[in-house]
PDB file of N, CA, C and O in Angstrom, chain B, residues numbered from 101:
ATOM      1  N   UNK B 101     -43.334  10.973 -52.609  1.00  0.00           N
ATOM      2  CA  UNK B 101     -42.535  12.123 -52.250  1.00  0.00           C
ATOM      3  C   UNK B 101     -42.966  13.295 -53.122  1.00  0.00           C
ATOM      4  O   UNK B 101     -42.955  13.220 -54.351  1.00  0.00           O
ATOM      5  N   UNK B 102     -43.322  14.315 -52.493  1.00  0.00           N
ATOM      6  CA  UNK B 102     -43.719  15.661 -53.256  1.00  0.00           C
ATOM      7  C   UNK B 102     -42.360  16.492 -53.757  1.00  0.00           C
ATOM      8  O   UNK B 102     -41.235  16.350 -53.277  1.00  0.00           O
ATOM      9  N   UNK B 103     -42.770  17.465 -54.927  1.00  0.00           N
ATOM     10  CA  UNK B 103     -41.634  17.943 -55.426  1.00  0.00           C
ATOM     11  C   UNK B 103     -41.333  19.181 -54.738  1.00  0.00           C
ATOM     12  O   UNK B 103     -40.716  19.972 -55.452  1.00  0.00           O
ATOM     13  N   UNK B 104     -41.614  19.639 -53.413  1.00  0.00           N
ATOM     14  CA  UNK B 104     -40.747  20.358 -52.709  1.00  0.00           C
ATOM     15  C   UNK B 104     -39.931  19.505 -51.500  1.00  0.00           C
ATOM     16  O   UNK B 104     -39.358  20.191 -50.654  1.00  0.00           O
ATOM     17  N   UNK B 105     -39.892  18.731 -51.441  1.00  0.00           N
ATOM     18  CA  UNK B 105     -39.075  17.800 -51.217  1.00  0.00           C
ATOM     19  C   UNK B 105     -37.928  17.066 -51.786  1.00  0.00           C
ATOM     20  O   UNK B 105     -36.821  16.784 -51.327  1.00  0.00           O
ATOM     21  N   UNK B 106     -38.625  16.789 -53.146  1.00  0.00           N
ATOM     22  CA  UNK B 106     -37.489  16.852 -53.908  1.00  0.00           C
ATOM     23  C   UNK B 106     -35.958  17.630 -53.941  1.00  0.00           C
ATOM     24  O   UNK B 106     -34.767  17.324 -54.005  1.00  0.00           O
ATOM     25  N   UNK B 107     -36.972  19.060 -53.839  1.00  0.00           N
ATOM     26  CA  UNK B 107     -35.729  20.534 -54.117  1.00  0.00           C
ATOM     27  C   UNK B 107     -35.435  21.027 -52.677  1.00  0.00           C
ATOM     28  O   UNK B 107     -35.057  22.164 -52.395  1.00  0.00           O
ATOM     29  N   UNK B 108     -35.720  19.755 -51.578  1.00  0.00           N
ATOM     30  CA  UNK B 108     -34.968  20.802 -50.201  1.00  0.00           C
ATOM     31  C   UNK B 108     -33.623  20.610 -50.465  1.00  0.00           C
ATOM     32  O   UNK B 108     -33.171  19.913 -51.373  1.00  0.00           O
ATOM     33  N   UNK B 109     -32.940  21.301 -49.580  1.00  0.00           N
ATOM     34  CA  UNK B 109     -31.629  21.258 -49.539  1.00  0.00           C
ATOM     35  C   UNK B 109     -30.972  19.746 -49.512  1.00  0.00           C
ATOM     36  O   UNK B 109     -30.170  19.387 -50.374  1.00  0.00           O
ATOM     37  N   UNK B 110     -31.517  18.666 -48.127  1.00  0.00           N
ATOM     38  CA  UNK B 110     -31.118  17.657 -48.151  1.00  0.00           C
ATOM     39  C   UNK B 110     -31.167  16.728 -49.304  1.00  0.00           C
ATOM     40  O   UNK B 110     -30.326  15.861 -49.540  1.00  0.00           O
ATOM     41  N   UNK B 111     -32.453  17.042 -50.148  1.00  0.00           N
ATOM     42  CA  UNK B 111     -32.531  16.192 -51.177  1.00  0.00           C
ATOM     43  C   UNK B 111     -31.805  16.240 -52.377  1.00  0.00           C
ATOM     44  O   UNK B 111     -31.641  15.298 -53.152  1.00  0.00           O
ATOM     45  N   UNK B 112     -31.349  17.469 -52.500  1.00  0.00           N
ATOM     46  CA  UNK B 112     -30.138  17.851 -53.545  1.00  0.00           C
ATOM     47  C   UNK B 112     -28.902  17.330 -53.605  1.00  0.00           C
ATOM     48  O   UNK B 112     -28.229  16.911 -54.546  1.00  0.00           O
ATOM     49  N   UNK B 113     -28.602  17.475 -51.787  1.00  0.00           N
ATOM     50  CA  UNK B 113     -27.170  17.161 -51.547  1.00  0.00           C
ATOM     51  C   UNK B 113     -26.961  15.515 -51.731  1.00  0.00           C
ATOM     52  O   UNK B 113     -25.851  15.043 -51.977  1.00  0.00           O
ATOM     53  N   UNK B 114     -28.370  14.554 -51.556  1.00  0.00           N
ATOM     54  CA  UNK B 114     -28.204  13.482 -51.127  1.00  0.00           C
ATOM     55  C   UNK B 114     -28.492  13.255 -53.313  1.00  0.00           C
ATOM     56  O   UNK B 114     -27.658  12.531 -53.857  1.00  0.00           O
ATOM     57  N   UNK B 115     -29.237  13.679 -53.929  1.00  0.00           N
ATOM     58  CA  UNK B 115     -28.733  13.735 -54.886  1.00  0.00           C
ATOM     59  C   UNK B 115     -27.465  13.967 -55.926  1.00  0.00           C
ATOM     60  O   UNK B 115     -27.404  13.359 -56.995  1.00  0.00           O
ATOM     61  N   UNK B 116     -26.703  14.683 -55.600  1.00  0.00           N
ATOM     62  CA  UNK B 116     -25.894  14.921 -55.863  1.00  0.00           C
ATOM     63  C   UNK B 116     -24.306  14.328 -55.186  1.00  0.00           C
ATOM     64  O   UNK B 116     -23.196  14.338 -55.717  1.00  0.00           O
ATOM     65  N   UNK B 117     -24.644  13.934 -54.104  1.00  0.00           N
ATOM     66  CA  UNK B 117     -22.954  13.497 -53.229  1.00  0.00           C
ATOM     67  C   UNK B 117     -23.350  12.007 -53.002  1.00  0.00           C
ATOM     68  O   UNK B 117     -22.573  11.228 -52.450  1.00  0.00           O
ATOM     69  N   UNK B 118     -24.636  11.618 -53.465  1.00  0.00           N
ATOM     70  CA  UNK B 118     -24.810  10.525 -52.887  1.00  0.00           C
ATOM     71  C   UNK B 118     -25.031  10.057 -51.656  1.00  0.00           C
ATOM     72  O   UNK B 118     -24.910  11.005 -50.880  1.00  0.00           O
ATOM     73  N   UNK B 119     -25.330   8.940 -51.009  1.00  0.00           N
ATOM     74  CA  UNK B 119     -25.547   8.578 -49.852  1.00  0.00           C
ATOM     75  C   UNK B 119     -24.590   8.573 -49.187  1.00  0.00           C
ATOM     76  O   UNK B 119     -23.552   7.965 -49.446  1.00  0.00           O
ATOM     77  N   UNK B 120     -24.863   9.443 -47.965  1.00  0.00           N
ATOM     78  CA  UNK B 120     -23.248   9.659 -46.633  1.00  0.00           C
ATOM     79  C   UNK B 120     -23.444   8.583 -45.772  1.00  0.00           C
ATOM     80  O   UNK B 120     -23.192   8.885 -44.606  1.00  0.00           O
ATOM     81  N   UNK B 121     -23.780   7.512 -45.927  1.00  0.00           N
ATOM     82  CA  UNK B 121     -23.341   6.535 -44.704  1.00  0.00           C
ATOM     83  C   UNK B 121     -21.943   6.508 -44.364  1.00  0.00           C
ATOM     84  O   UNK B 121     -21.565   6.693 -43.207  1.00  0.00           O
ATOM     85  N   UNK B 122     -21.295   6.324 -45.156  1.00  0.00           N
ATOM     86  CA  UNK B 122     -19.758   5.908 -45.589  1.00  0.00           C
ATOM     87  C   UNK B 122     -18.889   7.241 -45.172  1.00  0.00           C
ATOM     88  O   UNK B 122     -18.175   6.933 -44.218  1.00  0.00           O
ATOM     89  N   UNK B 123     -18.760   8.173 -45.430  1.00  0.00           N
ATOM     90  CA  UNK B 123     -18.594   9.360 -45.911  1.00  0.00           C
ATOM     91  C   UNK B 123     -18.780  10.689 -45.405  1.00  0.00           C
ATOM     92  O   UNK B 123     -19.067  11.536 -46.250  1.00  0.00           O
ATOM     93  N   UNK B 124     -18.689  11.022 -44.325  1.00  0.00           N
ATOM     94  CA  UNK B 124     -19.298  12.346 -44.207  1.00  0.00           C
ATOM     95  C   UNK B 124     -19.653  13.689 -44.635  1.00  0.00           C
ATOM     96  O   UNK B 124     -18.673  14.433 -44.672  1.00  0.00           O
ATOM     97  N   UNK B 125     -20.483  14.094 -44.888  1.00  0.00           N
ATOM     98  CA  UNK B 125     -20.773  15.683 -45.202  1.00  0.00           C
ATOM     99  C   UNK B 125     -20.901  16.542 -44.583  1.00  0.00           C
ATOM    100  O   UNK B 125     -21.485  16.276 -43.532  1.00  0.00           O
ATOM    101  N   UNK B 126     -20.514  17.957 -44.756  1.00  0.00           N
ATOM    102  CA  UNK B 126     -20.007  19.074 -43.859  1.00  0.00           C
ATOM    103  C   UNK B 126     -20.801  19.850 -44.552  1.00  0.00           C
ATOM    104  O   UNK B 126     -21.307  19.375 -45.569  1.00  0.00           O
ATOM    105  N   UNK B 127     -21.039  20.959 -44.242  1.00  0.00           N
ATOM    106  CA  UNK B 127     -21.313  22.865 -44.997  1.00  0.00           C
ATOM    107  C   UNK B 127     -20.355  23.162 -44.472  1.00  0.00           C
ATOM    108  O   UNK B 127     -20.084  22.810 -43.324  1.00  0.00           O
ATOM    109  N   UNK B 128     -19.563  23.940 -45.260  1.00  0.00           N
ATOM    110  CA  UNK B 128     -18.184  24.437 -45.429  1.00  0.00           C
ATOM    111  C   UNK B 128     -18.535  26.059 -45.762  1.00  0.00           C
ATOM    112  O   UNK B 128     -17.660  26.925 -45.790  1.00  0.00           O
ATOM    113  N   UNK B 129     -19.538  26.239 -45.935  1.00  0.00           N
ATOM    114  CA  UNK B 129     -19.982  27.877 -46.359  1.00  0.00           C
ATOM    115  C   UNK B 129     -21.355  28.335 -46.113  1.00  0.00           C
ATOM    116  O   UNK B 129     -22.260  27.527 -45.907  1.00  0.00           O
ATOM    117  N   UNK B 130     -21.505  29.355 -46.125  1.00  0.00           N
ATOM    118  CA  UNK B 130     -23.244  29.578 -45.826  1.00  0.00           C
ATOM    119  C   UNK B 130     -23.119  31.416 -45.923  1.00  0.00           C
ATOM    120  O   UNK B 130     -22.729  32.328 -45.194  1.00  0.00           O
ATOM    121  N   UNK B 131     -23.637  31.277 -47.120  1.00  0.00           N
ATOM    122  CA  UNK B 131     -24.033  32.703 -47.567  1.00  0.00           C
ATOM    123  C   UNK B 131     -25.277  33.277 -47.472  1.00  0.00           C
ATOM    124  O   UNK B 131     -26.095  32.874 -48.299  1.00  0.00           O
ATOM    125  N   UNK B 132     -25.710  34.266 -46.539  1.00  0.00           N
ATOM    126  CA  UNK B 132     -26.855  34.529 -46.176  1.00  0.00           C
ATOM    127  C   UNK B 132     -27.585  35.519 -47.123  1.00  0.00           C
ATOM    128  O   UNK B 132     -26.776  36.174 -47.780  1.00  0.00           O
ATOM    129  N   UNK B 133     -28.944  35.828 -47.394  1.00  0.00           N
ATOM    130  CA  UNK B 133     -29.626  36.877 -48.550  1.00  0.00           C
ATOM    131  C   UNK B 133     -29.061  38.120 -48.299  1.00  0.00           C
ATOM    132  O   UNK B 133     -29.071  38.641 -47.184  1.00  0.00           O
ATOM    133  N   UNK B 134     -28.580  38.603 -49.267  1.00  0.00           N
ATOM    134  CA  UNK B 134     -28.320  40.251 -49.256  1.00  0.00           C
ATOM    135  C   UNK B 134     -29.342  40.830 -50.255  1.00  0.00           C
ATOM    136  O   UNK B 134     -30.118  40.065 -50.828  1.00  0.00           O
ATOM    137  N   UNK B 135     -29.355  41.643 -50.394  1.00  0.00           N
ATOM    138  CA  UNK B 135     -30.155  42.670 -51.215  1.00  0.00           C
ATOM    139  C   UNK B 135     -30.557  42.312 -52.676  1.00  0.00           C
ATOM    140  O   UNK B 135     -31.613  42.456 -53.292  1.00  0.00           O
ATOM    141  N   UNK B 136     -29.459  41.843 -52.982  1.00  0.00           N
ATOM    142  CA  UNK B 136     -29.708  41.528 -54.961  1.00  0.00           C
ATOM    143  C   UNK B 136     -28.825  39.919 -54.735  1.00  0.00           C
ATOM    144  O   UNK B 136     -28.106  39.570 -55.672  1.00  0.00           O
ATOM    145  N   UNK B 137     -28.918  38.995 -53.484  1.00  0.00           N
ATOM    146  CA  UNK B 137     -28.279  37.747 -54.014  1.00  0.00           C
ATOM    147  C   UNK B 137     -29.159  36.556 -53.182  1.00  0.00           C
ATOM    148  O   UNK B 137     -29.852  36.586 -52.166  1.00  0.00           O
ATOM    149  N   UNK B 138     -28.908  35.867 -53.801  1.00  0.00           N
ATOM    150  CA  UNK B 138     -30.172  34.719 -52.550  1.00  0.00           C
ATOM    151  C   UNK B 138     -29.365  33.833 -52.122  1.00  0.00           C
ATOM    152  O   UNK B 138     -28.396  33.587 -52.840  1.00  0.00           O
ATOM    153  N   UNK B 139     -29.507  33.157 -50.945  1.00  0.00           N
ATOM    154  CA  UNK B 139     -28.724  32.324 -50.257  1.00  0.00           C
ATOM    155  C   UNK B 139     -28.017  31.160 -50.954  1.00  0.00           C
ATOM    156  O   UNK B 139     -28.585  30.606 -51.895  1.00  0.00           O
ATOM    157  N   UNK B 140     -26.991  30.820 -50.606  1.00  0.00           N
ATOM    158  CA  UNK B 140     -26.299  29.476 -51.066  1.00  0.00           C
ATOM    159  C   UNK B 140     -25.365  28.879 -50.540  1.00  0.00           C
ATOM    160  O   UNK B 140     -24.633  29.769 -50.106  1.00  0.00           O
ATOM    161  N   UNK B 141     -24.755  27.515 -50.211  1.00  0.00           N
ATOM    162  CA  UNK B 141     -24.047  27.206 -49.689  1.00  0.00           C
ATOM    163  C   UNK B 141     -23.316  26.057 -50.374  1.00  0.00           C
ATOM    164  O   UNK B 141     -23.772  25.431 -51.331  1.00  0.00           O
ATOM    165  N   UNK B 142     -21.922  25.800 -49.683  1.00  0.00           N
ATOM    166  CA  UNK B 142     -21.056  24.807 -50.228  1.00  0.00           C
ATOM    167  C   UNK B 142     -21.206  23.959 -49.000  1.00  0.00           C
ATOM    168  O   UNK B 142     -21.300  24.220 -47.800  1.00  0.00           O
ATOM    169  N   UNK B 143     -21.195  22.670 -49.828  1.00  0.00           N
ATOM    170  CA  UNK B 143     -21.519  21.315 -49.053  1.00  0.00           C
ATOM    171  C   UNK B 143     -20.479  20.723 -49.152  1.00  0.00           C
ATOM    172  O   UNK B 143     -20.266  20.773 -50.363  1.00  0.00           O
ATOM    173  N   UNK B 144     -19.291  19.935 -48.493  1.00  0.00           N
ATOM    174  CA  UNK B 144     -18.175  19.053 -48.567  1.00  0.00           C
ATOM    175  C   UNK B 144     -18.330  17.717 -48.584  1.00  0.00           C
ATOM    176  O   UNK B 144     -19.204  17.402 -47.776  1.00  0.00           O
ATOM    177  N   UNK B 145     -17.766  16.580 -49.272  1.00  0.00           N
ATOM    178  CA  UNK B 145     -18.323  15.403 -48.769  1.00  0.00           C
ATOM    179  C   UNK B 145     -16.588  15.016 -48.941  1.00  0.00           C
ATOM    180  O   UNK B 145     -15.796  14.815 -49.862  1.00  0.00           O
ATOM    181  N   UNK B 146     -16.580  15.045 -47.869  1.00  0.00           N
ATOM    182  CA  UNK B 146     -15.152  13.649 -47.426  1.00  0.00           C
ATOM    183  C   UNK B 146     -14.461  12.519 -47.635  1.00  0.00           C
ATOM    184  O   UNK B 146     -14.499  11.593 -46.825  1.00  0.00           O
ATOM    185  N   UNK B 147     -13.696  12.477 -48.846  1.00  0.00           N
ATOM    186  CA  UNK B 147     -13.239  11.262 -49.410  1.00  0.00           C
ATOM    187  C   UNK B 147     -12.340  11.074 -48.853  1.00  0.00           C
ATOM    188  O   UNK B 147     -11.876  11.734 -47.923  1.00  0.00           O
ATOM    189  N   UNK B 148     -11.727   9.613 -49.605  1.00  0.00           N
ATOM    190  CA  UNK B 148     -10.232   9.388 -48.773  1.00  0.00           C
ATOM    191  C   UNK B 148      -9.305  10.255 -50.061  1.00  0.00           C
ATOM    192  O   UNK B 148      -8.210  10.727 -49.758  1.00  0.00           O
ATOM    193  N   UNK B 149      -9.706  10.367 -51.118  1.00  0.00           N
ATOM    194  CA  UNK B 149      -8.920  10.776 -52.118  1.00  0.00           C
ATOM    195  C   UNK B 149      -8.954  12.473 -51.949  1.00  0.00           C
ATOM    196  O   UNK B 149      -8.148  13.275 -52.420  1.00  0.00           O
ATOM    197  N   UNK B 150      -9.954  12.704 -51.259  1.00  0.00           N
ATOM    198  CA  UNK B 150      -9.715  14.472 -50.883  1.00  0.00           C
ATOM    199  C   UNK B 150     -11.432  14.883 -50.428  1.00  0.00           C
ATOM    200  O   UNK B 150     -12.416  14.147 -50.350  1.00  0.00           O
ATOM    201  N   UNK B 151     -11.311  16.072 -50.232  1.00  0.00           N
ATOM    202  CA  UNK B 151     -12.694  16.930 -50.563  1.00  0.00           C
ATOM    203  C   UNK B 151     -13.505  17.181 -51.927  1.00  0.00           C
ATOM    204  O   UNK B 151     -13.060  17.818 -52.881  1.00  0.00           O
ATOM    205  N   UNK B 152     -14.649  16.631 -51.866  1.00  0.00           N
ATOM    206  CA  UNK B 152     -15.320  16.924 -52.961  1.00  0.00           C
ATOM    207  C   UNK B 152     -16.675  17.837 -53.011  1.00  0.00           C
ATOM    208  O   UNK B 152     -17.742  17.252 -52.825  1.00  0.00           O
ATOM    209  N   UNK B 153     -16.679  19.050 -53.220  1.00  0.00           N
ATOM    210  CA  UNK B 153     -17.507  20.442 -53.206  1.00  0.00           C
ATOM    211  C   UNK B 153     -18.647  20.654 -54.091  1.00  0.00           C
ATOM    212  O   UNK B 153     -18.505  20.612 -55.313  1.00  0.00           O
ATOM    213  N   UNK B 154     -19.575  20.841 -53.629  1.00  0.00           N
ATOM    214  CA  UNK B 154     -20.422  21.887 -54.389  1.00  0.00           C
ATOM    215  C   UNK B 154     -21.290  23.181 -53.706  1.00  0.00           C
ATOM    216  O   UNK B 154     -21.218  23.572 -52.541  1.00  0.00           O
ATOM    217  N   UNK B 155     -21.880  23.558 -54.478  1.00  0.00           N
ATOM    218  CA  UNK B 155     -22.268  25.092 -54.145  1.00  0.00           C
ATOM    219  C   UNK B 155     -24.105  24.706 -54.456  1.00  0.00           C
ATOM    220  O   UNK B 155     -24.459  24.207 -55.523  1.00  0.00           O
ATOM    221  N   UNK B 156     -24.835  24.955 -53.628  1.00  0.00           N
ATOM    222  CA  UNK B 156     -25.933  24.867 -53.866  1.00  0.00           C
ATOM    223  C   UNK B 156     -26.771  26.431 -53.575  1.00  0.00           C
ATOM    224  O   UNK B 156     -26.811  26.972 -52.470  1.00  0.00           O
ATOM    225  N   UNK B 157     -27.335  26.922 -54.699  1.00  0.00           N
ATOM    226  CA  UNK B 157     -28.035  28.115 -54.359  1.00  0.00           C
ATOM    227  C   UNK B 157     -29.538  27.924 -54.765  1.00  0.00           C
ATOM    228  O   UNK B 157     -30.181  27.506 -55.728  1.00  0.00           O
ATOM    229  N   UNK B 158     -29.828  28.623 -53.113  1.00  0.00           N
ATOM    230  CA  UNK B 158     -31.734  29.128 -53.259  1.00  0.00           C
ATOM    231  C   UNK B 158     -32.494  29.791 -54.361  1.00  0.00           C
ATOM    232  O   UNK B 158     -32.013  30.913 -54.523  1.00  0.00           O
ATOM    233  N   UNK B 159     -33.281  29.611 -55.021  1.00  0.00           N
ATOM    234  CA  UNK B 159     -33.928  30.304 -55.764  1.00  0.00           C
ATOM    235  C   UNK B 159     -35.126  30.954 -55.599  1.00  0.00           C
ATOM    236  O   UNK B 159     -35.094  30.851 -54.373  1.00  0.00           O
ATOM    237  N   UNK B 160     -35.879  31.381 -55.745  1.00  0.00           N
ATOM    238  CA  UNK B 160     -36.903  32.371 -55.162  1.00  0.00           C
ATOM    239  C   UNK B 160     -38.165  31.574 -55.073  1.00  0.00           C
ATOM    240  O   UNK B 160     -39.120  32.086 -54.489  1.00  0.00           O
ATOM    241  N   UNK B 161     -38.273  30.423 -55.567  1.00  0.00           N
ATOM    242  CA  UNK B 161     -39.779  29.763 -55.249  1.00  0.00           C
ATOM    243  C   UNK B 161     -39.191  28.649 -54.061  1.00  0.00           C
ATOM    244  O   UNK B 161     -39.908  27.730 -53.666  1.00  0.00           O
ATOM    245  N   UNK B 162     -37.868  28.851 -53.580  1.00  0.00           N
ATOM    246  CA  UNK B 162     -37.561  27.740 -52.198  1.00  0.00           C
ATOM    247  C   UNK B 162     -36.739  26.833 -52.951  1.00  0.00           C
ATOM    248  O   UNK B 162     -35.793  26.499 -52.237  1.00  0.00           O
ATOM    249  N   UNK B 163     -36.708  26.523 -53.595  1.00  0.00           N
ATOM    250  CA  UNK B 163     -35.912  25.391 -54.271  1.00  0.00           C
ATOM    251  C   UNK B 163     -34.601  25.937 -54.005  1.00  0.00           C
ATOM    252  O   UNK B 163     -34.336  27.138 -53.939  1.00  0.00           O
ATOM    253  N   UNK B 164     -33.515  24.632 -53.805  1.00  0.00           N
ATOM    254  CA  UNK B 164     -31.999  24.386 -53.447  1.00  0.00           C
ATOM    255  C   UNK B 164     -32.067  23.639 -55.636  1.00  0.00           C
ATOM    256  O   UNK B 164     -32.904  23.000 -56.273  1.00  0.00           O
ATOM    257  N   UNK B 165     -30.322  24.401 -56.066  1.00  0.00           N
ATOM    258  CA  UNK B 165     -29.958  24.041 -57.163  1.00  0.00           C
ATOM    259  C   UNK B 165     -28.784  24.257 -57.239  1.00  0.00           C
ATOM    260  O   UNK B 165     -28.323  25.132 -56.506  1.00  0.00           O
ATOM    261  N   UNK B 166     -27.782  23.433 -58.276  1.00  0.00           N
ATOM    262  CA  UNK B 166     -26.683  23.594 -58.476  1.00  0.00           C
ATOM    263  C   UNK B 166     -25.913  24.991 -59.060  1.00  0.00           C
ATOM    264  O   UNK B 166     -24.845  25.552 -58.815  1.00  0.00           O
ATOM    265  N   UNK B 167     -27.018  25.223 -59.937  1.00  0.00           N
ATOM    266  CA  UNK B 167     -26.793  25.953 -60.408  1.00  0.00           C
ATOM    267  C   UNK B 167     -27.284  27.552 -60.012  1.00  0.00           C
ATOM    268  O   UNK B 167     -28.341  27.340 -59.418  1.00  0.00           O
ATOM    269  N   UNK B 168     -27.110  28.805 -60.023  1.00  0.00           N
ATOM    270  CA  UNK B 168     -27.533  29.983 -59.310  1.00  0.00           C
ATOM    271  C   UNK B 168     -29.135  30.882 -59.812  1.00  0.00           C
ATOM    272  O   UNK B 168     -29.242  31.147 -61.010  1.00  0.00           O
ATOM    273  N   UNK B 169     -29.666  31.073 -59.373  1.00  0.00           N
ATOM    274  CA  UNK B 169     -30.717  31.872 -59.936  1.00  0.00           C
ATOM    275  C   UNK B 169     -30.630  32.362 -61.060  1.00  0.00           C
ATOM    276  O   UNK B 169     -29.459  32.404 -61.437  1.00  0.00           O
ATOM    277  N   UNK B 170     -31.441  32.807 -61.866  1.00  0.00           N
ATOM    278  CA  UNK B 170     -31.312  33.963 -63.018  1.00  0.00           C
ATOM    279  C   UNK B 170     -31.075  35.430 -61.990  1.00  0.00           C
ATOM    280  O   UNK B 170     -31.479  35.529 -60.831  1.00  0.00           O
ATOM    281  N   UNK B 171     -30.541  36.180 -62.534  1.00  0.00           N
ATOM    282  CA  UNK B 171     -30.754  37.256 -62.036  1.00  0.00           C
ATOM    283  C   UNK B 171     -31.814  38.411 -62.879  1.00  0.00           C
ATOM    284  O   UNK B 171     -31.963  38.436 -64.101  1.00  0.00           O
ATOM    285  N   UNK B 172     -32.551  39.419 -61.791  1.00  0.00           N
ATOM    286  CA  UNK B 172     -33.493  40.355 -62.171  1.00  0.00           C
ATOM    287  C   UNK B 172     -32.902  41.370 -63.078  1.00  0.00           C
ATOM    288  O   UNK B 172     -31.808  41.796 -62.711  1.00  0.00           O
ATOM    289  N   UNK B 173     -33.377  41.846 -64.166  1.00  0.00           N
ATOM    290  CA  UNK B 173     -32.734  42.434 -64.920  1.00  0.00           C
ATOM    291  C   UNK B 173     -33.715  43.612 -65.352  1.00  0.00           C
ATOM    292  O   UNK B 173     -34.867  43.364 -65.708  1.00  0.00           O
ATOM    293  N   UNK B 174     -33.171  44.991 -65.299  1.00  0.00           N
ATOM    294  CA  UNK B 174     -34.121  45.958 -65.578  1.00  0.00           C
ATOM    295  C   UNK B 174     -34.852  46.241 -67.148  1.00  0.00           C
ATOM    296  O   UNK B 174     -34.324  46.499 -68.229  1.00  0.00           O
ATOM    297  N   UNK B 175     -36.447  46.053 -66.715  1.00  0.00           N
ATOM    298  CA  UNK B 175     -37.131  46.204 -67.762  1.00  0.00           C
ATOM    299  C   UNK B 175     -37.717  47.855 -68.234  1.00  0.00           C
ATOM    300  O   UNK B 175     -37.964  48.756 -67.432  1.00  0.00           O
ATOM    301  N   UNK B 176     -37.840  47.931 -69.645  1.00  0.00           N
ATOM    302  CA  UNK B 176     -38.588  49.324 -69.562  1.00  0.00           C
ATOM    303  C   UNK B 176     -40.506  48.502 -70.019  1.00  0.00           C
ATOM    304  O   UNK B 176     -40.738  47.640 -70.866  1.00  0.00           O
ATOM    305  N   UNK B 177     -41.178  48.972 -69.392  1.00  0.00           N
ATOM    306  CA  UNK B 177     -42.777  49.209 -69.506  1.00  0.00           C
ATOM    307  C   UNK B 177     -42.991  50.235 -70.248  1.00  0.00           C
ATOM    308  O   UNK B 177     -42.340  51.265 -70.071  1.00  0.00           O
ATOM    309  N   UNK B 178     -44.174  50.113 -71.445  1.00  0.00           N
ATOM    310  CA  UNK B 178     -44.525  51.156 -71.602  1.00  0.00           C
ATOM    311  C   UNK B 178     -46.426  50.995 -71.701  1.00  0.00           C
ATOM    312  O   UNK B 178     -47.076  50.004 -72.035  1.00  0.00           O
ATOM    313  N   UNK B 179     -46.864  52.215 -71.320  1.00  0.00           N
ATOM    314  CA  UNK B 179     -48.222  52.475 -71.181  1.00  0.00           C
ATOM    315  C   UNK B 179     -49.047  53.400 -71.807  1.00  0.00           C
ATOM    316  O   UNK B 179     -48.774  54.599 -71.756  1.00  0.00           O
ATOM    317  N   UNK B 180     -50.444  52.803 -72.642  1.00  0.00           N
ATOM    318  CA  UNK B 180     -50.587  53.439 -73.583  1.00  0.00           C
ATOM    319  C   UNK B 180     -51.815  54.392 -72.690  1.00  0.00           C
ATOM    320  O   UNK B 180     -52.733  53.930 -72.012  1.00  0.00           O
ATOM    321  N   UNK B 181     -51.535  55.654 -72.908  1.00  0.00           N
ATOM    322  CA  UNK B 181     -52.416  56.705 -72.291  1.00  0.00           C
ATOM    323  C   UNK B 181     -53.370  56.650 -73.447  1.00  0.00           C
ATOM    324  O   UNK B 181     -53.299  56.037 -74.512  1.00  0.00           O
ATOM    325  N   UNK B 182     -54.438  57.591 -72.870  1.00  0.00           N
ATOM    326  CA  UNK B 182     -55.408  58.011 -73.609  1.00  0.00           C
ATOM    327  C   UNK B 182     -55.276  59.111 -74.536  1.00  0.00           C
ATOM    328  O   UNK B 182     -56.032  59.173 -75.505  1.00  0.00           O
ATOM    329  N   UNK B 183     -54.238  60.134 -74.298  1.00  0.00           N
ATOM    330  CA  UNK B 183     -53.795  60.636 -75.473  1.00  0.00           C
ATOM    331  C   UNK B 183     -54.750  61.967 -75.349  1.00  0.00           C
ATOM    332  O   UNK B 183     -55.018  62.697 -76.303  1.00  0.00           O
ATOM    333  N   UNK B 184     -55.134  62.118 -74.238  1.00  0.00           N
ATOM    334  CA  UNK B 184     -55.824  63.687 -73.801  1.00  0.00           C
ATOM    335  C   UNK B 184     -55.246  64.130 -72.365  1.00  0.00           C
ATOM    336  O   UNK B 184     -55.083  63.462 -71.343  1.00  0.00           O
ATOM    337  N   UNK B 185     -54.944  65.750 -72.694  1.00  0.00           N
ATOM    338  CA  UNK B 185     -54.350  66.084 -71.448  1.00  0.00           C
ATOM    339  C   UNK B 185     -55.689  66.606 -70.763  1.00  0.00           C
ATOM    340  O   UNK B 185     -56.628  66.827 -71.529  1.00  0.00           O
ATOM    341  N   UNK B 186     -55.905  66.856 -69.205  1.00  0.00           N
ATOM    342  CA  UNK B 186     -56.917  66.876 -68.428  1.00  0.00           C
ATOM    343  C   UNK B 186     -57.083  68.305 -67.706  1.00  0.00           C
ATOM    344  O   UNK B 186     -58.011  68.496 -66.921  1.00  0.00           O
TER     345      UNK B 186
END
């Protein structure tokens, strides 16, 4: 098994909730890319004792994670001229 496989969505969820034979799993949410956020969704898995949730978000190389991206944060650059005006 290759490691983008690993990080699809199914392989997370089936990591994480375990095997649904028993059990069913739902998406209960689905947040689509906006401008400054990347996709993520909540997955349900169906107990008899209740609903049990998580939130899985996309990260920018494709990978599904529990946890959310870093976010982009503004850098300053600086560039060294030549130090003659033209």
């Amino acid at each position: 098994m290759g490691v983008a496989s690993e990080r699809s969505l199914r392989s997370q969820v089936e990591k994480w909730l375990g095997p649904t034979s028993s059990a069913p799993v739902r998406v209960t949410r689905f947040s689509s890319a906006r401008s400054n956020q990347r996709p993520c969704v909540r997955v349900e898995l169906l107990l008899p004792t209740g609903p049990l949730g998580f939130f899985f978000f996309r990260h920018r190389d494709g990978t599904w994670c529990v946890f959310p991206p870093e976010t982009e944060r503004l850098a300053m650059h600086a560039y060294q001229g030549t130090g003659r005006s033209e």
